[in-house]
C-alpha positions in Angstrom: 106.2 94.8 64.1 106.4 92.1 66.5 105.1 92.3 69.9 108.6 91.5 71.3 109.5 94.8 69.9 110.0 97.6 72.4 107.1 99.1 74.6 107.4 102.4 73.2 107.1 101.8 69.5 103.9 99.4 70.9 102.2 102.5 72.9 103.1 105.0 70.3 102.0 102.6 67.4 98.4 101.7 68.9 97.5 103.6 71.9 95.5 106.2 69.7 93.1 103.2 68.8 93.1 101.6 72.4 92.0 105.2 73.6 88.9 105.4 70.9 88.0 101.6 71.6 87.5 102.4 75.2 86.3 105.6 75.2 83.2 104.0 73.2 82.9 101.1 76.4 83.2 104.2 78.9 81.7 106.9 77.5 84.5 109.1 79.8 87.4 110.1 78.9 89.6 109.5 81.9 88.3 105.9 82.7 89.1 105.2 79.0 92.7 106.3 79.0 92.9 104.5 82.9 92.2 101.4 81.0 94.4 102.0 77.7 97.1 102.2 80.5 95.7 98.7 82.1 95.9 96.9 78.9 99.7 98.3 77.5 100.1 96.7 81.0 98.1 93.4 80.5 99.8 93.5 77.2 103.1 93.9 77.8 103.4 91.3 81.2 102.1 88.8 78.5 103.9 89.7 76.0 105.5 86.1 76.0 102.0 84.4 75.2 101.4 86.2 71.9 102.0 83.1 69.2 101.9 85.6 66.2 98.6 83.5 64.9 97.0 86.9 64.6 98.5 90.4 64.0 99.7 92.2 67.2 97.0 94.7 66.7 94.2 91.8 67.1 96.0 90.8 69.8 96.1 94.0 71.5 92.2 95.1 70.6 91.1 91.1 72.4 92.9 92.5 75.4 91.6 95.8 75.6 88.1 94.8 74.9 88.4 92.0 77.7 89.7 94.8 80.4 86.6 97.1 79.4 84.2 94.5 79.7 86.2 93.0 83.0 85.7 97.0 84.2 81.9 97.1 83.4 81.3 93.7 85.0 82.6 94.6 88.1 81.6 98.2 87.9 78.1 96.8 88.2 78.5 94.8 91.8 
């Protein structure tokens, strides 16, 4: 799968693993899937900057992780 492919094949494929990724930033449940959402978002707007150097789910785990960590920075000022 490329990430050129459509949105819903992307959500369905990898949103489980998002979820579980940041739930364990989070530690709550509904935060965690607020920010699944924000990086299918992050993901998908940029879709055009993924140079297939890595496999989409690498890709898609960098983003996520960046948005949880974006999250607790700012949830902290």
């Amino acid at each position: 799968m490329t990430v050129h492919s459509d949105f819903n094949t992307l959500y369905q494929t990898y949103y489980p693993k998002v979820l579980k990724l940041c739930l364990g930033y989070t530690g709550d449940y509904a935060q965690a899937q607020d920010l699944a959402q924000e990086t299918f978002v992050k993901a998908w707007q940029n879709r055009s900057k993924f140079k297939g150097e890595s496999l989409v789910s690498t890709w898609l785990y960098r983003i996520a992780v960046n948005t949880c960590l974006n999250h607790l920075r700012t949830a902290r000022t």
